[in-house]
N, C-alpha and C positions, 0 to 999 in steps of 0.2 A: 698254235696255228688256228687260224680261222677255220669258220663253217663253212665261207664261199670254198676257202683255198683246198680244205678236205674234199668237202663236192663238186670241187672243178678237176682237182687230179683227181678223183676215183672215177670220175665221167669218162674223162679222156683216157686212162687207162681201159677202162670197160670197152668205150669205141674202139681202140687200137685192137683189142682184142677178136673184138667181134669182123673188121675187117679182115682180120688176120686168120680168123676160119670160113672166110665168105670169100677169100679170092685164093688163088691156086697160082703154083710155080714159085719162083725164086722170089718175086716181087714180095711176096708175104711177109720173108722176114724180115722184111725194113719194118714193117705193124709192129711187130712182136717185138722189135729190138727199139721202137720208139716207148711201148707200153713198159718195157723196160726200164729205160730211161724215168719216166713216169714215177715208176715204182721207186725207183733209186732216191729220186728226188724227193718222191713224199715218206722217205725212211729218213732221209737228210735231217731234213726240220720236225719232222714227228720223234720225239724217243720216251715212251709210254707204250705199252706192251696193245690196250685196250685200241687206240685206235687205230694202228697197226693189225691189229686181228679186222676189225669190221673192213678194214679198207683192203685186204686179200677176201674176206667173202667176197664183199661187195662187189669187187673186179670181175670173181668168178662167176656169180652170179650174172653182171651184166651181159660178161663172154658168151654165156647160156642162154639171156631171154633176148637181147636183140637181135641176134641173125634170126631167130624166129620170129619175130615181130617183123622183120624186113621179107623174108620171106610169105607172111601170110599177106603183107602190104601188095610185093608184087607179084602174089596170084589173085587178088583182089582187083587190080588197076592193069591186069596183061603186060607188065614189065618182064623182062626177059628173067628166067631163073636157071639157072643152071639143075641139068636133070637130075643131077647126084642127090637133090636137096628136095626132091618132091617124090624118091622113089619109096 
């Protein structure tokens, strides 16, 4: 597997992630069950244990720093933030 194709699914798993604890109700687990997919996929064509680990940090990782990076963005630029995530 390529470097693009590892950094474009760990991305896009990360992003599914991260919407998936930044919005609320049912709608969420379509994220969670795309990031899913995701995952599946890049298990598919990856079978090497090494980047298979980095690409679950990685994910967890991203799940962790971008609703924080999205949340300091819009208390930064007055975008709407849900109170839950500022108390």
């Amino acid at each position: 597997m390529g470097r693009w194709m590892f950094w474009g699914l760990t991305l896009a798993a990360g992003i599914l992630m991260s919407i998936f604890v930044l919005t609320t109700g049912m709608f969420r687990h379509i994220f969670s069950l795309g990031a899913v997919l995701v995952g599946i996929q890049f298990f598919r064509r990856e079978e090497e244990k090494k980047p298979r680990i980095w690409f679950v940090v990685l994910v967890l990782l991203l799940a962790l720093v971008l609703p924080v990076l999205y949340v300091m963005l819009a208390y930064a630029n007055g975008w709407y933030i849900d109170p839950r995530y500022t108390e």
